[in-house]
N, CA, C and O atoms as a MOPAC input file, in Angstrom:
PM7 MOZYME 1SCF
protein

 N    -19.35500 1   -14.88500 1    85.78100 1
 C    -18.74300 1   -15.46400 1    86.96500 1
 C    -19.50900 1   -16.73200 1    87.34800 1
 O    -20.72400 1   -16.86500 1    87.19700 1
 N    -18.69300 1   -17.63500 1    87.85100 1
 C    -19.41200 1   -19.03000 1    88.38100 1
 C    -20.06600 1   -18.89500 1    89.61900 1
 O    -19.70000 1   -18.22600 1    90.58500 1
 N    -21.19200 1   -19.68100 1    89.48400 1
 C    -21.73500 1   -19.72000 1    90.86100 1
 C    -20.95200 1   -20.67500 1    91.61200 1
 O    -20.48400 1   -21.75400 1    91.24800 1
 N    -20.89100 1   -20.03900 1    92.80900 1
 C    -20.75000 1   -21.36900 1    93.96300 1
 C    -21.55500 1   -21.07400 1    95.01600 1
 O    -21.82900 1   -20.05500 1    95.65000 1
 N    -21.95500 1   -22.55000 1    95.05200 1
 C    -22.68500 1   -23.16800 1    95.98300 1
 C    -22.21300 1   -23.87900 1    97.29500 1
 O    -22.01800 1   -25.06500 1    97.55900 1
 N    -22.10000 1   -22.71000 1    98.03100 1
 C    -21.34400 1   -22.99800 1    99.41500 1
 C    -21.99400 1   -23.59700 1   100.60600 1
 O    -21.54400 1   -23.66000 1   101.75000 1
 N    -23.43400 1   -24.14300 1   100.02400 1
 C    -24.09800 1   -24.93000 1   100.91800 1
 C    -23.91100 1   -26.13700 1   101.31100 1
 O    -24.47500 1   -26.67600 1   102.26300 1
 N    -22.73400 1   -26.82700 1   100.25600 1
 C    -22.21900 1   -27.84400 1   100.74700 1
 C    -20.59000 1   -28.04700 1   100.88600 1
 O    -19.99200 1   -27.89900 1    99.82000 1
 N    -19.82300 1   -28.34400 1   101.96700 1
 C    -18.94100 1   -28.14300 1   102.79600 1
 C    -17.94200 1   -29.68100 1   101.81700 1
 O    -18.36000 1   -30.81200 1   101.56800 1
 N    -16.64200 1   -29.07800 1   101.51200 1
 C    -15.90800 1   -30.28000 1   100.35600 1
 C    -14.59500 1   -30.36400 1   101.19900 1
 O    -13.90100 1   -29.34700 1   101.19500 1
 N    -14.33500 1   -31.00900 1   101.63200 1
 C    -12.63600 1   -31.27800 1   102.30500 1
 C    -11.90900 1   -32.01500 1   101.02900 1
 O    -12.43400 1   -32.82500 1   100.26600 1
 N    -10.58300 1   -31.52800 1   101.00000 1
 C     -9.68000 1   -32.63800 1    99.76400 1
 C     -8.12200 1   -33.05800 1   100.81500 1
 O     -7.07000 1   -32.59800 1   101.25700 1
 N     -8.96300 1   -34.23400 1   100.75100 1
 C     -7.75900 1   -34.77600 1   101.56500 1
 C     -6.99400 1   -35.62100 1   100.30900 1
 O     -7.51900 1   -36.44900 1    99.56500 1
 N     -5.36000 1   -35.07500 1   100.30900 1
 C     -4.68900 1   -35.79900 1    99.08900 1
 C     -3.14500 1   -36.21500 1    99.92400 1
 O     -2.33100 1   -35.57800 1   100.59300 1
 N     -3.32000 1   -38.07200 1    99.32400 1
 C     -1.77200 1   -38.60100 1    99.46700 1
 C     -0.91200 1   -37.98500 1    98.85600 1
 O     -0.83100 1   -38.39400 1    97.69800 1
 N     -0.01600 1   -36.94400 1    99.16100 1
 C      0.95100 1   -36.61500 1    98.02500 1
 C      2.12000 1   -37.42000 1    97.94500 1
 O      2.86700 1   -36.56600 1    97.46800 1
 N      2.73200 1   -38.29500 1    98.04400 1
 C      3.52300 1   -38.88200 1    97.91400 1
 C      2.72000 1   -40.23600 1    96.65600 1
 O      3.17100 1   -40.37800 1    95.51900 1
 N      2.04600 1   -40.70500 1    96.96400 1
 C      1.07600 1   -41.36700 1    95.85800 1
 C      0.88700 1   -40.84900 1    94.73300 1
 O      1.08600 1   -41.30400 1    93.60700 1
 N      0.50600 1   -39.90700 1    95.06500 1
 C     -0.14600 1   -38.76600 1    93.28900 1
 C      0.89000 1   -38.12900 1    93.04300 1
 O      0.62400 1   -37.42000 1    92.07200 1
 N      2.25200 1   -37.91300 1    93.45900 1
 C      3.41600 1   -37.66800 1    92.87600 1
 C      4.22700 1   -38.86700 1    91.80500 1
 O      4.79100 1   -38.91000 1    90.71200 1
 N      3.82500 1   -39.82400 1    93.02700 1
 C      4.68500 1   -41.06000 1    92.46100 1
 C      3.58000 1   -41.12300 1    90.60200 1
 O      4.18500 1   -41.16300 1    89.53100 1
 N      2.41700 1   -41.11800 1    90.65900 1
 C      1.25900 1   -41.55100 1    90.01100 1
 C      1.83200 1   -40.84400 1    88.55500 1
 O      1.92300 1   -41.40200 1    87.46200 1
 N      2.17100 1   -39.49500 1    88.88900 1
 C      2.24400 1   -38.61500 1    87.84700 1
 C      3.32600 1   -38.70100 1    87.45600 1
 O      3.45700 1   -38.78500 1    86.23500 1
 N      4.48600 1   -38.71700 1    88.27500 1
 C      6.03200 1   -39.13700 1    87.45200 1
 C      6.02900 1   -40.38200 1    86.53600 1
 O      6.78900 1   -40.40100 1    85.56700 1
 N      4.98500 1   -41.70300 1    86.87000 1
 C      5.37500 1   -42.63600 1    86.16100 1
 C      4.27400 1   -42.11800 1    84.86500 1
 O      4.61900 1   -42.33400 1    83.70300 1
 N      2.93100 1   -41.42400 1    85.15800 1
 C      2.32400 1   -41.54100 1    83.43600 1
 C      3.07500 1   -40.43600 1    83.00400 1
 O      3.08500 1   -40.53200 1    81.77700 1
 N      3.80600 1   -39.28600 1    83.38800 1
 C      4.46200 1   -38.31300 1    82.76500 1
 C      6.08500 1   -38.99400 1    82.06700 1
 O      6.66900 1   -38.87000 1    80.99000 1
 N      6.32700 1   -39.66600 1    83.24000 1
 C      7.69100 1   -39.87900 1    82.55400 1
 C      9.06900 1   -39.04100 1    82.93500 1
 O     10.22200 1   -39.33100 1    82.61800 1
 N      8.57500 1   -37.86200 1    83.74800 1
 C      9.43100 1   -37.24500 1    84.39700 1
 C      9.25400 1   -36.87500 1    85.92500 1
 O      8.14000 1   -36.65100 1    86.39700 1
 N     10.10700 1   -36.83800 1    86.47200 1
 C     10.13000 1   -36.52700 1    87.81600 1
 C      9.72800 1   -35.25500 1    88.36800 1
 O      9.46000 1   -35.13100 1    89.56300 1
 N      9.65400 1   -33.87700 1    87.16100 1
 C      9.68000 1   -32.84100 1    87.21400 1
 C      7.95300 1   -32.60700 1    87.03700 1
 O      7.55000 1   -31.48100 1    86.74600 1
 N      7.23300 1   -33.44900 1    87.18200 1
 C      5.85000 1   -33.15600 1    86.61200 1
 C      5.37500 1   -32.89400 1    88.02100 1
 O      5.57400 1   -33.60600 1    89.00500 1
 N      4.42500 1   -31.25300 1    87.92400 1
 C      3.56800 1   -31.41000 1    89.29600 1
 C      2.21100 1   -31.15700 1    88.60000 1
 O      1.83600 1   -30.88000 1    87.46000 1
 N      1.38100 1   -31.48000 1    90.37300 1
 C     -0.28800 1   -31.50500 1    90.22100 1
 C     -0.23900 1   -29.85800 1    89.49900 1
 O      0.84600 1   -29.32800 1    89.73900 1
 N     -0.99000 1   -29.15500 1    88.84900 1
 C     -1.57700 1   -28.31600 1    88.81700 1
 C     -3.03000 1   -28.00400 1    89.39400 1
 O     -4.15900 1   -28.04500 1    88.90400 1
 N     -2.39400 1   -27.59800 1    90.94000 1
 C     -4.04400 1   -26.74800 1    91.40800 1
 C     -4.99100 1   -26.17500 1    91.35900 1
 O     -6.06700 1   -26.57300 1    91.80700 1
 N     -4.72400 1   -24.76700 1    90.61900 1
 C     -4.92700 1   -24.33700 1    90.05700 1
 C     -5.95800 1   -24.53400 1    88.62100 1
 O     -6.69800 1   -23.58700 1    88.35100 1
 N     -5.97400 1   -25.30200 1    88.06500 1
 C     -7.03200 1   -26.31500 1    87.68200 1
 C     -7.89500 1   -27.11000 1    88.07400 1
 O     -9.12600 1   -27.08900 1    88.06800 1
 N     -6.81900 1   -28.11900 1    88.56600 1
 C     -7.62000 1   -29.33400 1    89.33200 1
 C     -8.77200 1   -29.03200 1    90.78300 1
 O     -9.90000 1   -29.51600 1    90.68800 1
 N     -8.56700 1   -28.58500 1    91.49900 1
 C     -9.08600 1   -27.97200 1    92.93500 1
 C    -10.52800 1   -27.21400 1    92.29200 1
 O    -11.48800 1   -27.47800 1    93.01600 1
 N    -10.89000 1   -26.35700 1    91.13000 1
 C    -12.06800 1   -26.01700 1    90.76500 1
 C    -12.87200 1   -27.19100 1    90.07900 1
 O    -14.08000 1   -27.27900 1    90.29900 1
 N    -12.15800 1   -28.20200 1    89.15500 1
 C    -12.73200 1   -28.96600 1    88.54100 1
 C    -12.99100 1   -30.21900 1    89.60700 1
 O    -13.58700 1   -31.24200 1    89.26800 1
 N    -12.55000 1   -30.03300 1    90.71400 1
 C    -13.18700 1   -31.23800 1    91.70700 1
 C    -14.20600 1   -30.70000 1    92.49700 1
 O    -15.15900 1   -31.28400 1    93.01200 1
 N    -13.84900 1   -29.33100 1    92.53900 1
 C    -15.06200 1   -28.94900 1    93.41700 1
 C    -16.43500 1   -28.47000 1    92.67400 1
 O    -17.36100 1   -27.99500 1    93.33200 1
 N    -16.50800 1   -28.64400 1    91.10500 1
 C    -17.61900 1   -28.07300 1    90.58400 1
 C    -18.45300 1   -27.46100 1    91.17500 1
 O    -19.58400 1   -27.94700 1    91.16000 1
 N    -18.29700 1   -26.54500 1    91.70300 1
 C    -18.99800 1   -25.15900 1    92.02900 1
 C    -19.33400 1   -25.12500 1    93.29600 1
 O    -20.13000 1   -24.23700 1    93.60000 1
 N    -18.76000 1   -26.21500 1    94.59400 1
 C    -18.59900 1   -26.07400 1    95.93000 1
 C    -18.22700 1   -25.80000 1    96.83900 1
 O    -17.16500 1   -26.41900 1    96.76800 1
 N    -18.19700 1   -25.32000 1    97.78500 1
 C    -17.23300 1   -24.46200 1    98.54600 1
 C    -16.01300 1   -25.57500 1    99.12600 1
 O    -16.00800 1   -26.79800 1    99.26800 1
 N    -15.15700 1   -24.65900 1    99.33900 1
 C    -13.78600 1   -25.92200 1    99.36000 1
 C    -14.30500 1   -25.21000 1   101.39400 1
 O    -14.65200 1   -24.16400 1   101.94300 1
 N    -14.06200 1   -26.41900 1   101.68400 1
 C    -13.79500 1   -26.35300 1   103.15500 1
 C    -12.03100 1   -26.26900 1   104.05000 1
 O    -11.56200 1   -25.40300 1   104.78900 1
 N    -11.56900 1   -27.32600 1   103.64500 1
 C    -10.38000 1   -27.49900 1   103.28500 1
 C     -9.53700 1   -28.24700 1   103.01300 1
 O     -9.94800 1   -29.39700 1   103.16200 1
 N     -8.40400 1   -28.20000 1   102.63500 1
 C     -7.65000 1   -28.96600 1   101.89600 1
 C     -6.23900 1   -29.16300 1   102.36400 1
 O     -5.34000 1   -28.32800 1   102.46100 1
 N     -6.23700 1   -31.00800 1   102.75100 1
 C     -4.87500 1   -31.52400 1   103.70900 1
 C     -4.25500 1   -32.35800 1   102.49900 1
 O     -4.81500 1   -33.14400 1   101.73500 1
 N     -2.50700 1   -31.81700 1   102.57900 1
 C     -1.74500 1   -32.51900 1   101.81000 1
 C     -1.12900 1   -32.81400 1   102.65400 1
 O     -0.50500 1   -32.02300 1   103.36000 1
 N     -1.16500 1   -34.53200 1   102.84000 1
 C     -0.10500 1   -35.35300 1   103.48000 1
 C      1.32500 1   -36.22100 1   103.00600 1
 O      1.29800 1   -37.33900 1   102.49200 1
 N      2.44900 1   -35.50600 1   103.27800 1
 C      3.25500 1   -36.03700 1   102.57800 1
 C      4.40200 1   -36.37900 1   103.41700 1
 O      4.75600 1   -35.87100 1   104.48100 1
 N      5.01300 1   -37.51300 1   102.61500 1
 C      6.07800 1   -38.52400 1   103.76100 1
 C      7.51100 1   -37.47500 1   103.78400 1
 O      7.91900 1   -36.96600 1   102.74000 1
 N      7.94900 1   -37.32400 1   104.64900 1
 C      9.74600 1   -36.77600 1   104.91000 1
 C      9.13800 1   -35.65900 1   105.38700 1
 O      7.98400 1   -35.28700 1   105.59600 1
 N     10.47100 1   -35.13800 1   105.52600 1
 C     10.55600 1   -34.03500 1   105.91900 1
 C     10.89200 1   -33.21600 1   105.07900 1
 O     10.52600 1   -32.06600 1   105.32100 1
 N     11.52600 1   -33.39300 1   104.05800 1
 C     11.60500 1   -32.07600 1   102.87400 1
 C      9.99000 1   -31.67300 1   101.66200 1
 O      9.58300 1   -31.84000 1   100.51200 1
 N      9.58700 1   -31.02800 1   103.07100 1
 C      8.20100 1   -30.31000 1   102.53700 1
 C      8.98900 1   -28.99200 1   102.08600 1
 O      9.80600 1   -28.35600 1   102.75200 1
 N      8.48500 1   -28.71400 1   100.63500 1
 C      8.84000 1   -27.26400 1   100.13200 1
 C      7.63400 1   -25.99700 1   100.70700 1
 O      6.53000 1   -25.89100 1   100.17200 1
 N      8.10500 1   -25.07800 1   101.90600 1
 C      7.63300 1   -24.08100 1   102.52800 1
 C      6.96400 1   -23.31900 1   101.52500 1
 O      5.84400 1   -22.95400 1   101.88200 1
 N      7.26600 1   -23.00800 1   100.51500 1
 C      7.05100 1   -22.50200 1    99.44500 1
 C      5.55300 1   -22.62600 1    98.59000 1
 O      4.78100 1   -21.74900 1    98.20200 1
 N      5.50500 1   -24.39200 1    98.46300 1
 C      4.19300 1   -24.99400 1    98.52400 1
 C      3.25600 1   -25.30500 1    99.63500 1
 O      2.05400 1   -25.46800 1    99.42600 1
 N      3.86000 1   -25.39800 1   100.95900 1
 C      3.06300 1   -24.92100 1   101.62200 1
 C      1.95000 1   -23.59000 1   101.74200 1
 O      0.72700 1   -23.52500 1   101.85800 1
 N      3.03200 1   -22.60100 1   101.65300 1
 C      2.19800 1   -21.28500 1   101.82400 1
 C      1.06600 1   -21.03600 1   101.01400 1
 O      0.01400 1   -20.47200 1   101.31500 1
 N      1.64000 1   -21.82200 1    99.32900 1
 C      0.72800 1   -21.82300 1    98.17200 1
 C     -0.20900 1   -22.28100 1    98.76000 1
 O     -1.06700 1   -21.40000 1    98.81300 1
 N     -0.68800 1   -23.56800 1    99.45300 1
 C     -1.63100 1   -24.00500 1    99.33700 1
 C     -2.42200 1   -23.49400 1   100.53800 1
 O     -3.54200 1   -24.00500 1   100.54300 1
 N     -2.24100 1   -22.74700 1   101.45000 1
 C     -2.49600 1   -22.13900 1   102.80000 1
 C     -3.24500 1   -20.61400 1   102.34600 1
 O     -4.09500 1   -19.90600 1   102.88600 1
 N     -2.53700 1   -20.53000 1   101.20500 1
 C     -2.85800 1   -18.74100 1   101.02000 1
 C     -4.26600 1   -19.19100 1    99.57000 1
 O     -5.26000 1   -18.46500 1    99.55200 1
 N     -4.21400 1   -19.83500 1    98.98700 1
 C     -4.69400 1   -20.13300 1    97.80200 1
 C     -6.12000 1   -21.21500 1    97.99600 1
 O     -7.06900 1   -21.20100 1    97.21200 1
 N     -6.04200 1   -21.91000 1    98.92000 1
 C     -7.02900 1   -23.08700 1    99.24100 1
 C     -7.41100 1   -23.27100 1   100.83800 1
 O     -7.93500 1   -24.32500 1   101.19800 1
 N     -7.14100 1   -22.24300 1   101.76000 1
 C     -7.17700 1   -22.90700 1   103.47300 1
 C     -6.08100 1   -23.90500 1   103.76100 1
 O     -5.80000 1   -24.21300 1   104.92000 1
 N     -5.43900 1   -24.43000 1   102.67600 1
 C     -4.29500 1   -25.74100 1   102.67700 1
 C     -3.44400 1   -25.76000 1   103.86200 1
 O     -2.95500 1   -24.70400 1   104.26500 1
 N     -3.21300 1   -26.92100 1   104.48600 1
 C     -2.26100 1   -27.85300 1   104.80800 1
 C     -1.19500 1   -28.68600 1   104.51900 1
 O     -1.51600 1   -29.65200 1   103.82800 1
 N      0.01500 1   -28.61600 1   104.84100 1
 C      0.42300 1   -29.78000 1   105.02500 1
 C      1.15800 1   -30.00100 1   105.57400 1
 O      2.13600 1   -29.30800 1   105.85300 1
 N      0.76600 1   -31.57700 1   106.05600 1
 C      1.25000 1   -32.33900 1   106.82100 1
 C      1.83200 1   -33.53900 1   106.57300 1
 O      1.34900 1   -34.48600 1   105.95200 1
 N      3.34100 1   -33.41100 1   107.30900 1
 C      4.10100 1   -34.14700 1   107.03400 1
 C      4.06800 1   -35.32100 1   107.95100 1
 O      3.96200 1   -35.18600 1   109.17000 1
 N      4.17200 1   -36.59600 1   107.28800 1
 C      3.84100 1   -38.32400 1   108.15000 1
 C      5.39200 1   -38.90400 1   108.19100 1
 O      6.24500 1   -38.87700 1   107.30500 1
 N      5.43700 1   -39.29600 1   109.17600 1
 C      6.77400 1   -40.50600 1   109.00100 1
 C      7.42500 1   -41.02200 1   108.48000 1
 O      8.62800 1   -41.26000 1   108.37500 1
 N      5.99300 1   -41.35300 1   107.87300 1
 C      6.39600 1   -43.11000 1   107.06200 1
 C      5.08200 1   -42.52300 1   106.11500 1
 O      4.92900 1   -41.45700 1   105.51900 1
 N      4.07400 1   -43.92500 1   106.29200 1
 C      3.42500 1   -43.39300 1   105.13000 1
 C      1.92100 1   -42.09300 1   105.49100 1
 O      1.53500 1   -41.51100 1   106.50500 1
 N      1.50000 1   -42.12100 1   104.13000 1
 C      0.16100 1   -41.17500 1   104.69600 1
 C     -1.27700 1   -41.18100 1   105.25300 1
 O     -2.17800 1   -40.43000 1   105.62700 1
 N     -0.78000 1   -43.16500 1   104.99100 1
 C     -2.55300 1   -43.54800 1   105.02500 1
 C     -3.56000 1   -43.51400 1   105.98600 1
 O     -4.76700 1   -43.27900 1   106.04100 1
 N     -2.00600 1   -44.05200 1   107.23900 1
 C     -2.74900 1   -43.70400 1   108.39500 1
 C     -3.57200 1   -42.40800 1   109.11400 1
 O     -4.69400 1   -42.27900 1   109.60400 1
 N     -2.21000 1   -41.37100 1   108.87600 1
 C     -2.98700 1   -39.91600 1   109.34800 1
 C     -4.18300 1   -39.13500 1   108.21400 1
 O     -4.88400 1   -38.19500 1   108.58700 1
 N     -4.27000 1   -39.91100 1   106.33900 1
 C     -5.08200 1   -39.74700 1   105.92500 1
 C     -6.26000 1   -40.28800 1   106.47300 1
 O     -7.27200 1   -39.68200 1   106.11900 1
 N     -6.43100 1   -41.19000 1   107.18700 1
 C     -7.87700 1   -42.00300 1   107.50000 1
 C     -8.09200 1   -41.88100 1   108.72100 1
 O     -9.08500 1   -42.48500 1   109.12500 1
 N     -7.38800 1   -41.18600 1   109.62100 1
 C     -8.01700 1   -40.97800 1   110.68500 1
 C     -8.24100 1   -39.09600 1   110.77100 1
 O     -8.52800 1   -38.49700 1   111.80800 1
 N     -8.03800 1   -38.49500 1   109.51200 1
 C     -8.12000 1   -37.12500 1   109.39100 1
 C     -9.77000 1   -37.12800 1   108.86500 1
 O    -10.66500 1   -36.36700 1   109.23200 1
 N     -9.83900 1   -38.24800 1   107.88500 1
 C    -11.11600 1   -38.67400 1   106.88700 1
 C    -12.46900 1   -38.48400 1   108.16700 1
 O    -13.47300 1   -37.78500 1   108.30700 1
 N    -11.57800 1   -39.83600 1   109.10600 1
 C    -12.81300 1   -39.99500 1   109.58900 1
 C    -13.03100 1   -39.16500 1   111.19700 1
 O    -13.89800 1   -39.59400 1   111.95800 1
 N    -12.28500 1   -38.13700 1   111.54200 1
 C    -12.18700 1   -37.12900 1   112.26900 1
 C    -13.63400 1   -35.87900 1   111.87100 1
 O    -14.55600 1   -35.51100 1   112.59800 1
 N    -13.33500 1   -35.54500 1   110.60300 1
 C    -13.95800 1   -34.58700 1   109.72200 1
 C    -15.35600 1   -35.12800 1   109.33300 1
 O    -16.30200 1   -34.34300 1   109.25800 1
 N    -15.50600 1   -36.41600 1   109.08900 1
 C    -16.51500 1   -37.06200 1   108.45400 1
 C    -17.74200 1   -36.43800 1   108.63400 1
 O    -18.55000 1   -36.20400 1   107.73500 1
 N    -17.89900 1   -36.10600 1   110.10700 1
 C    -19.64000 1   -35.62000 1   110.47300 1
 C    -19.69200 1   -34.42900 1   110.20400 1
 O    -20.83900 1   -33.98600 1   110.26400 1
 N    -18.55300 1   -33.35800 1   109.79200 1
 C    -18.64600 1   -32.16300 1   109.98000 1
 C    -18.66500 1   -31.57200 1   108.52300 1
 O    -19.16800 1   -30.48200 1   108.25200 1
 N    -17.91100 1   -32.62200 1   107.38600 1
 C    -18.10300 1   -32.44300 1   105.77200 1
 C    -19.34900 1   -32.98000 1   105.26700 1
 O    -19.69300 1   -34.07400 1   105.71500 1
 N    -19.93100 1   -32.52900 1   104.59500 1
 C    -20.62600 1   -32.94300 1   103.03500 1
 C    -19.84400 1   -33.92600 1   102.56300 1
 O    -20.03900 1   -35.13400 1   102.70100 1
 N    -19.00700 1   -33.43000 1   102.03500 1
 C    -18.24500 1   -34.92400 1   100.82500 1
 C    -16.50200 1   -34.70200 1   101.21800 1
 O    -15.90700 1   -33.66400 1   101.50900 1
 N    -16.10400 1   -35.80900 1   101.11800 1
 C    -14.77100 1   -35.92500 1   101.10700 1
 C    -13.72300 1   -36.76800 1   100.36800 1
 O    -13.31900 1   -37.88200 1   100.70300 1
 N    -13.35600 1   -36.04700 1    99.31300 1
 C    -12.24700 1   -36.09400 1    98.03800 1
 C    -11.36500 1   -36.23600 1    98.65700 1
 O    -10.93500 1   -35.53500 1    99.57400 1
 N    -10.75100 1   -37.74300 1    97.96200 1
 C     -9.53400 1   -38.32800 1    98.36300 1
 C     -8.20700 1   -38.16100 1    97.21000 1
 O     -8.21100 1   -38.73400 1    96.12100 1
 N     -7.89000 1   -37.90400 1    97.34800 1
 C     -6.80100 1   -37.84500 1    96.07700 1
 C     -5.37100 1   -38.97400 1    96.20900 1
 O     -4.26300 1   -38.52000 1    96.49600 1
 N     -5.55100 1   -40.16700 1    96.00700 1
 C     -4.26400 1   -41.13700 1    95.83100 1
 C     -4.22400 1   -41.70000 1    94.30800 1
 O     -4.97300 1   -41.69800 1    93.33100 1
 N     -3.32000 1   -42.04000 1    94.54800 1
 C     -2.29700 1   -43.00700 1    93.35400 1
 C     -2.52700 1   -44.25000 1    93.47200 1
 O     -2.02900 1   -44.98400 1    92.61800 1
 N     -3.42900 1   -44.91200 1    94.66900 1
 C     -3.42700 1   -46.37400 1    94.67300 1
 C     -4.74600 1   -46.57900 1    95.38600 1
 O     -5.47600 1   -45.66900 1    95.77600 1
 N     -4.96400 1   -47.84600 1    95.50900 1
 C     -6.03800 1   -48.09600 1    95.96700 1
 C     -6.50500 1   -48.50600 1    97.67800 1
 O     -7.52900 1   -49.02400 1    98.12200 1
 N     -5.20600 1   -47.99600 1    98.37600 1
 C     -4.88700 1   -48.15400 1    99.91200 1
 C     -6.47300 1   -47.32300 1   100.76400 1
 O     -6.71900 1   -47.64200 1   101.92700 1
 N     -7.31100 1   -46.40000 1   100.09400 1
 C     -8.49200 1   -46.04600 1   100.70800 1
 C     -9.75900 1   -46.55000 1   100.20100 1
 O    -10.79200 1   -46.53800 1   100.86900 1
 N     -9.70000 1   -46.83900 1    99.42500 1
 C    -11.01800 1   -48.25600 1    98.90000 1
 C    -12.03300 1   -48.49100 1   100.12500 1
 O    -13.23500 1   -48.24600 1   100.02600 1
 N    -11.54500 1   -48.89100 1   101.05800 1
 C    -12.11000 1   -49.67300 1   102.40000 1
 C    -12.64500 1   -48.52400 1   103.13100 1
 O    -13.83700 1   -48.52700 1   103.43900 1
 N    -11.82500 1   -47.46300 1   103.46600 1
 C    -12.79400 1   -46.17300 1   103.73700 1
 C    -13.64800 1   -44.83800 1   103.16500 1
 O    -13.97000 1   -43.81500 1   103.76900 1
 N    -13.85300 1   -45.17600 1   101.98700 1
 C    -14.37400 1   -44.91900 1   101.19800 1
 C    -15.97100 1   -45.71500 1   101.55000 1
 O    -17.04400 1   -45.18000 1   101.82800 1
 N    -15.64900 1   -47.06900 1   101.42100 1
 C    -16.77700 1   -47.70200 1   101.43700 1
 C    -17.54400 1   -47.44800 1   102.92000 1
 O    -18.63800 1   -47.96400 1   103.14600 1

C-alpha cells in the first residue's frame, strides 16, 4: 500500500471547460474524458487531496459527475456564467493561506499571472 503523506494539504482547482476543450482537440473526439481516477493520484504523489473544485461554464453540469467527484475526491462543482477564470482565481486566492500547494488544471495559459 502507498504511503500518504497527509501533512501537506493539495487543493485541485480545474478549468473544465479548458481541459475539455484541450482534450477533444489532441484526442480528436468530443467523446474523450479526463480520467480521475488516474490522474488525481498521479498529481497528488502521495498527498493528501484537500479538495477538489471543478469549474465549469453552463448549466448542463452532468449530476452524475458531480456526485462522482463529491463521493470519490471531496469534489465540487461549480458552475460560472461565462467563463471560469474569474471564480477560479478568486477561489485560488481565497484558499491560498489555508493550502500547501495548489494544482491548477487548464488548457491555456489564462493563470500564468497567478501562479506567479
Amino acid at each position: 500500500m502507498d504511503t500518504i503523506r497527509i501533512s501537506q494539504s493539495v487543493a485541485i482547482l480545474c478549468d473544465g471547460n479548458n481541459i475539455e476543450r484541450s482534450i477533444h482537440e489532441l484526442s480528436k473526439s468530443n467523446h474523450t474524458m479526463i480520467n480521475f481516477d488516474e490522474l488525481i493520484p498521479r498529481l497528488l504523489n502521495g498527498r493528501g487531496l484537500n479538495r477538489l473544485i471543478y469549474f465549469r461554464e453552463g448549466k448542463s453540469i452532468s449530476s452524475k459527475f458531480a456526485d462522482r467527484l463529491h463521493e470519490n475526491y471531496y469534489g465540487a462543482v461549480i458552475p460560472c456564467h461565462k467563463s471560469a477564470d474569474i471564480p477560479l482565481s478568486i477561489k485560488a486566492t481565497q484558499i491560498s493561506s489555508k493550502i500547501d500547494t495548489i494544482i491548477i488544471m487548464s488548457g491555456d495559459s489564462d493563470f500564468v499571472e497567478l501562479v506567479r
